[in-house]
C-alpha positions as CSV (number, residue, x, y, z in Angstrom):
1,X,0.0,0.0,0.0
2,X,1.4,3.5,-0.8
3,X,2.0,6.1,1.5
4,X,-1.0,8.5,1.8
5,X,1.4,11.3,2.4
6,X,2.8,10.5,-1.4
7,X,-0.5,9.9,-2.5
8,X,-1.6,13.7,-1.5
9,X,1.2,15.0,-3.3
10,X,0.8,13.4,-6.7
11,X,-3.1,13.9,-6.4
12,X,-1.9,18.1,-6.0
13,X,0.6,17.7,-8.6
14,X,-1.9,16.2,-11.2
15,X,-4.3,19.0,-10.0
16,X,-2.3,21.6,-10.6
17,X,-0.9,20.5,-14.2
18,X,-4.8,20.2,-15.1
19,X,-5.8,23.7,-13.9
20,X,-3.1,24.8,-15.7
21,X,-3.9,22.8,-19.1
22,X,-7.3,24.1,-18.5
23,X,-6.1,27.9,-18.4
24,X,-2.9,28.3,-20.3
25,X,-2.7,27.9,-24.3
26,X,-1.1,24.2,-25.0
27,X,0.4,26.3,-28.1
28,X,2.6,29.5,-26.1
29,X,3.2,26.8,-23.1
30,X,4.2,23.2,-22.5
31,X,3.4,22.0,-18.5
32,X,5.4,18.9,-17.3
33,X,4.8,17.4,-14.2
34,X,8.3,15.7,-13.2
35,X,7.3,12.3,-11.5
36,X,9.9,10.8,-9.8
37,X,12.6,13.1,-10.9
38,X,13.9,14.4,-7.2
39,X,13.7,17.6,-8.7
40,X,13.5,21.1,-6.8
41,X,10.3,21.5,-8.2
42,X,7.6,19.1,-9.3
43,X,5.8,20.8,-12.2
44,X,7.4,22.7,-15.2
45,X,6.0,25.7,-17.4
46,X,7.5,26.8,-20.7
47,X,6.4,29.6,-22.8
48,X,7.3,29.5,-26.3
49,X,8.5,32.9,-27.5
50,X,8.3,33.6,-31.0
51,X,11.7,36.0,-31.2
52,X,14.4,33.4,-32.4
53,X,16.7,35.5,-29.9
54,X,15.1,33.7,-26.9
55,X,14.0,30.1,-27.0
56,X,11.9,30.1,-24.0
57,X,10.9,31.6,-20.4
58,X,9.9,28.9,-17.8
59,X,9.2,28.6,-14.4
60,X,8.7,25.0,-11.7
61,X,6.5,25.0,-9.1
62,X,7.2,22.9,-5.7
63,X,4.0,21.7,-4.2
64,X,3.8,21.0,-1.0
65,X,0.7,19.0,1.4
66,X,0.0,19.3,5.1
67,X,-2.8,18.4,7.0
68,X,-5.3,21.0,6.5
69,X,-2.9,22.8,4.1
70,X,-1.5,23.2,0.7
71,X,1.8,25.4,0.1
72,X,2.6,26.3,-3.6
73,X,6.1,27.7,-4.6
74,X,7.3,28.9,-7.6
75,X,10.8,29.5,-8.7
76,X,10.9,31.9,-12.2
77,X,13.5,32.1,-14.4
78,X,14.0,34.3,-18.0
79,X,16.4,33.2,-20.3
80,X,18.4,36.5,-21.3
C-alpha cells in the first residue's frame, strides 16, 4: 500500500498541471509534471516565444501537502 502522504502530493501535482492545461494555451506553453525526478520542483512551465533571440521563459513550481494545508512555490526564471 502507498504512503497517503505520497499519495496527496501526486493527487496536487496532477491537479495543478490540469488547472493549468485548463487555463494556459497548450500552443505558447508546455506544463510537465516531473514524477519521480527528485527535482527542486515538481511541475514545469514553458512559454514558447516567438523571437528566435530567446528560446523560452519557464518557471517550476514545488508543491507541498499538510494536514489541513497546501503550500505552492514557484521559482521563475527568464532566459536573457
Amino acid at each position: 500500500m502507498p504512503n497517503p502522504n505520497y499519495l496527496a502530493g501526486v493527487r496536487l501535482e496532477r491537479e495543478i498541471v490540469n488547472l493549468l492545461k485548463k487555463h494556459l494555451d497548450s500552443k505558447r506553453y508546455t506544463i510537465i509534471r516531473t514524477a519521480g525526478s527528485h527535482s527542486p520542483v515538481d511541475v514545469v512551465v514553458l512559454k514558447h516565444i516567438e523571437n528566435k533571440g530567446r528560446d523560452r521563459e519557464y518557471f517550476g513550481i514545488q508543491c507541498k501537502t499538510k494536514k489541513n494545508e497546501t503550500k505552492i512555490r514557484s521559482m521563475a526564471r527568464e532566459n536573457s
